[in-house]
N, C-alpha and C positions, 0 to 999 in steps of 0.2 A: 718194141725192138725184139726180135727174134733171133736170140744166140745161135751160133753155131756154133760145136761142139770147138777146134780149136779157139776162137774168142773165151770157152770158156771158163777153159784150162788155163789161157791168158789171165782172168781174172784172180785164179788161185794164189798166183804170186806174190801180188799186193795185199790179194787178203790176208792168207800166211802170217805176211810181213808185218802186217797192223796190227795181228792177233801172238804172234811170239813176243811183238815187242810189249803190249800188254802182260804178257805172262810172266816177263824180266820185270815190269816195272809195276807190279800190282802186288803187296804182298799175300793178297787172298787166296790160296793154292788153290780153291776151287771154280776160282773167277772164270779160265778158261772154260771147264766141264760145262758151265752155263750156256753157253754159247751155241745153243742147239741148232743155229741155222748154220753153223759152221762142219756139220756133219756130212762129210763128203758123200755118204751113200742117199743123202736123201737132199743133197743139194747140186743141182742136176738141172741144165739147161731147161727142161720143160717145167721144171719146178720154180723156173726164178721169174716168169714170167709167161702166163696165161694172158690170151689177146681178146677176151670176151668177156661181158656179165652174166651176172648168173642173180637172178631174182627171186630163186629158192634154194633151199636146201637141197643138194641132189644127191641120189645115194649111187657112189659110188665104189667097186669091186676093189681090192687091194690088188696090184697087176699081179699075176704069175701065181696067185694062192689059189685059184680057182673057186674060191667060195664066194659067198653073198653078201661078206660082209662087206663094211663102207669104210673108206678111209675118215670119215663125216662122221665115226659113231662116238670117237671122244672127244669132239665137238661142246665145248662150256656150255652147258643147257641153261635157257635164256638171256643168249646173247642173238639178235640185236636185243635190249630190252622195247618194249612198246614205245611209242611216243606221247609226249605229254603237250601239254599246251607250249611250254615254253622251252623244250627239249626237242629236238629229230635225232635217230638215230639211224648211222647207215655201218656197215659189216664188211671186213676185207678179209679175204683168206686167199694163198697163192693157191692153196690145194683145190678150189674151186667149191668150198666149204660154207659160202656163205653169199652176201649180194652180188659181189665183187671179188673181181680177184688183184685185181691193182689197186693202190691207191691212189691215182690222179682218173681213174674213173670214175668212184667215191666222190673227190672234189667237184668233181664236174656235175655232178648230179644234185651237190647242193642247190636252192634257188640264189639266184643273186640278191644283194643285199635282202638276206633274210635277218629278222629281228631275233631268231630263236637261236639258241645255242647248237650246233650240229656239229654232232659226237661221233668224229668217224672212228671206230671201233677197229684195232689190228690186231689181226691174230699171228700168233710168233711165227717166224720167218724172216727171211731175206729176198728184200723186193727189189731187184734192180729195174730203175727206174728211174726217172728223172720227171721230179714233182715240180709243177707252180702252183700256189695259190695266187690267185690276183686281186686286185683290188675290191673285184666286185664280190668277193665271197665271203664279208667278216663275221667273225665270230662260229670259226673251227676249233675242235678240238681235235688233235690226234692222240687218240687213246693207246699206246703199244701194253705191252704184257711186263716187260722189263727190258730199261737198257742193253739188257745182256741176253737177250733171246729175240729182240724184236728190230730191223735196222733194214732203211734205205739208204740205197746208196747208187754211185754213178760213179762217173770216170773222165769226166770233163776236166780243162784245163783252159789257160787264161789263152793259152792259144789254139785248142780246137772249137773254145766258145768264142771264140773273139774279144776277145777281154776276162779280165779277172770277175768283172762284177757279173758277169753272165756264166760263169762254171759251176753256178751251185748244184750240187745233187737234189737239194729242195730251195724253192724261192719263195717265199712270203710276204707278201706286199698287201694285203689284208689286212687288217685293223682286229684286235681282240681276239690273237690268236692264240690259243694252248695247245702246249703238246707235253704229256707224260707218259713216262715208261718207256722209253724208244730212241734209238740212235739214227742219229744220220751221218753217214760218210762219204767221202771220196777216195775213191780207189786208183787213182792216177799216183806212178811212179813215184816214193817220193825223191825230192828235186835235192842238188848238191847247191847249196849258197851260192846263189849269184845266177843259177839258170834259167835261162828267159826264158820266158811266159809258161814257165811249170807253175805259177801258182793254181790253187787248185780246192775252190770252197766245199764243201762240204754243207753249210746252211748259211744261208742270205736270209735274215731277215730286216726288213723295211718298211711293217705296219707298226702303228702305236698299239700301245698297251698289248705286249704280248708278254707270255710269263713260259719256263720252260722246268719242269719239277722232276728229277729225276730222268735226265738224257742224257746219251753220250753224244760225243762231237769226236770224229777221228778222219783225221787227217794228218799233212806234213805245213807248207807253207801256205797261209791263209786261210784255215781250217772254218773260220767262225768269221764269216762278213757281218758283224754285227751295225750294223749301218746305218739305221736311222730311227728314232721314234724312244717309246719310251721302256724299258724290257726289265724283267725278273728272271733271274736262273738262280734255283735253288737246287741244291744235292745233284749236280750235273759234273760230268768224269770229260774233260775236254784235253783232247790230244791235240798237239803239235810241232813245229819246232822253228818255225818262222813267223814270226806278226801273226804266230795263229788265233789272236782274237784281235782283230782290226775294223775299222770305219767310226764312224759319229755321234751314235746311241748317247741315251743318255740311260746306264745300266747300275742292276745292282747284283753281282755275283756272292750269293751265298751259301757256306758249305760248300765249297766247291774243289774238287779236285783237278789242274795245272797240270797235264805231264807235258815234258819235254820230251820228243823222241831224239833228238838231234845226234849227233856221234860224240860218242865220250872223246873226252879231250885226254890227250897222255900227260901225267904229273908232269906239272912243271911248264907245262906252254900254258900261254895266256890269251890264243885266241880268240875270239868270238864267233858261234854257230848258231848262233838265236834268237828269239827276244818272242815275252810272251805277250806284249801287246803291241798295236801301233794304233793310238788315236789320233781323228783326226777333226779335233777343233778347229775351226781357222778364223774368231774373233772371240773377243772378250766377251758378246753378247749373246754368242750360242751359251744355252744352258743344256751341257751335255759333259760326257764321260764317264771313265768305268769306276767303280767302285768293288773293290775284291776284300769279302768281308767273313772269319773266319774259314779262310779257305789253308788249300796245302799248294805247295809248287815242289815238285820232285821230276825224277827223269834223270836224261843224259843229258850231255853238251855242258856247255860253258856260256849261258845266254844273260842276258840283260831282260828287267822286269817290263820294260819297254822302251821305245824310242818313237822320236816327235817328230810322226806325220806330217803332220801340217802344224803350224808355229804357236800352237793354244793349245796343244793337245793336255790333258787333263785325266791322269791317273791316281787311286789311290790305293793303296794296300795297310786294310785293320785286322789287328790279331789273325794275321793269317800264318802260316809257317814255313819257312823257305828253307831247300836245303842247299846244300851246297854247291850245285849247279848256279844259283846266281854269282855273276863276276864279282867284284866287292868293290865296284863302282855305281851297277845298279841299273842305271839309265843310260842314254845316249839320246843326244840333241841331233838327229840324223844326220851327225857332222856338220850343223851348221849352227858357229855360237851364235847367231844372234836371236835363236831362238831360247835361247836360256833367262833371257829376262821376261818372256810370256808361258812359255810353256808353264805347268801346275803337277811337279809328281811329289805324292805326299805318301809319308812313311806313318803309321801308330803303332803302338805295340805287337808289334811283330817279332819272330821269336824265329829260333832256330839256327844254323849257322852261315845260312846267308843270309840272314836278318839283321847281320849286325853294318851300324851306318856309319863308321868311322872312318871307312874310305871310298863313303857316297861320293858321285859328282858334286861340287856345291851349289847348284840350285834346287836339290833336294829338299823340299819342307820337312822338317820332323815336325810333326804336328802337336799341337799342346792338346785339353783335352777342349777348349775352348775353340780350336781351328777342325777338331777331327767331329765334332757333332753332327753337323747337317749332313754325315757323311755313314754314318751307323744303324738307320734304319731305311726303310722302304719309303720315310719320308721323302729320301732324296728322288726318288720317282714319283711321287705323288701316290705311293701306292695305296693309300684310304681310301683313292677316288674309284680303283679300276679290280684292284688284287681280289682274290678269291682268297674266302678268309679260309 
């Protein structure tokens, strides 16, 4: 896709929007400065997207300086690394820096069902784009630089993709998929509670055994289609303010920082503008659901820890810490009791001042230490079998 220049002034908006609101809700004052692709001078429609590969390194003049030198000369020396028998390695740079300048041309050049691990390598920037991985390519890595320098992203929605499950800015349907260092977003407006087909993913993933170690996730409603199979997120910063981690996974989030961006509520109303999950189980026999383990939840709004999708939905929150932005009821049965005698949302020591469960819904499990077990490590994914130690 070939920006033009109002399109890409369009885009500033949203970005703006997703990057102050980080800057209100992160207390790390140097968190924005990080954000190097967010550097207007050097973030510039021909830079967000180059329409060709490039199979060498090319040496490239700095525009308007008139000398020799390369934009390419502080270029990480020895990146791509060589390949090995059971490793490929391929290189993305927008600046035309490397093999590739997108990432779904990267993808594409993987072999299909290759046995070897291929390490697509990203170099810091902002790629707008809109990535699939598909079935036939498993066993991806996307390598970024840092959450906070490295992000693709898009701008779909459940109504210009035609559905919610097709707006991802990236899609993953591959099997043994990693991705560290690196955010994925969507950039579409965020939506007012209740406006149709604004939702609007940001990452779809739907192969087994994927793991995501240090990412961000930023978006508004339905931020994370976490959908199907079996997944790891460790040390991952996930924005949103609607069912922003939703679908059927059976997950295990740890370390993981929860924001809500949703609208602060004025002291003293008791609305609701949120909810940070929505699973969706729909029998006793799926073994699935999220598991939220040493994480934080902060932000704005006035939101619920989640509400039941489909009638088995299956959440749990261990030693995580909640601030005050949870309602002090907790959950919501999506307005229908009779899902209260299947759904599974379980409480363990949790801390903080929306931690407290004494005016839970009552089909809240507080869990003893006996019920919260199978729920505290990577067992609950099987992770021995697949995880990278």
């Amino acid at each position: 896709m070939n920006l033009k220049s109002n399109n890409f002034l369009s885009l500033l908006v949203p970005i703006a929007a997703i990057f102050a609101s980080l800057h209100l809700i992160n207390p790390n004052p140097q968190f924005l400065t990080n954000f190097n692709y967010l550097n207007f001078t050097t973030l510039s429609p021909s830079s967000l997207y180059l329409g060709r590969d490039h199979h060498h390194r090319p040496h490239k003049k700095h525009p308007d300086s008139g000398s020799d030198g390369s934009i390419c000369d502080d270029f990480p020396p020895g990146i791509p690394p060589p390949n090995t028998n059971t490793t490929s390695y391929l290189c993305v740079d927008r600046k035309g820096c490397c093999n590739f300048t997108t990432v779904q041309q990267a993808v594409n050049a993987v072999p299909d069902f290759s046995l070897k691990r291929n390490i697509i390598w990203i170099n810091s920037g902002f790629y707008y784009e809109k990535v699939t991985v598909p079935k036939t390519k498993p066993n991806i890595t996307f390598q970024g630089q840092s959450y906070t320098s490295t992000a693709i992203a898009w701008n779909d929605t459940a109504k210009s993709a035609n559905g919610t499950f097709y707006s991802g800015s990236v899609q993953v349907f591959a099997s043994n998929f990693i991705a560290k260092n690196i955010s994925f977003m969507n950039l579409a407006p965020i939506p007012t509670p209740g406006a149709e087909g604004a939702q609007a993913v940001a990452m779809r993933i739907s192969g087994d055994q994927a793991e995501f170690r240090g990412c961000g996730f930023f978006g508004a409603q339905d931020t994370l289609h976490d959908d199907k199979g079996r997944h790891y997120f460790k040390d991952c910063y996930i924005q949103g303010s609607i069912d922003f981690i939703f679908g059927n996974a059976r997950s295990l989030y740890e370390n993981c920082q929860l924001v809500s961006i949703a609208n602060p509520v004025p002291p003293g109303q008791k609305n609701i503008n949120g909810a940070v999950t929505a699973h969706g189980r729909v029998s006793m026999d799926e073994n699935t659901g999220y598991v939220f383990l040493n994480s934080t939840i902060g932000g704005n709004g006035r939101i619920w820890l989640g509400r039941a999708w489909r009638p088995y939905s299956r959440v749990i929150f261990a030693f995580s810490i909640m601030s005050d932005i949870i309602a002090p009821e907790g959950w919501n049965d999506f307005n229908d009791p009779t899902r209260d005698q299947t759904i599974f949302y379980g409480e363990y020591n949790c801390s903080g001042p929306g931690a407290n469960v004494n005016m839970r819904v009552p089909y809240v499990q507080r869990l003893n230490d006996t019920q919260a077990f199978p729920f505290l490590n990577t067992s609950f994914i099987d992770g021995d079998q697949w995880l990278e130690t």
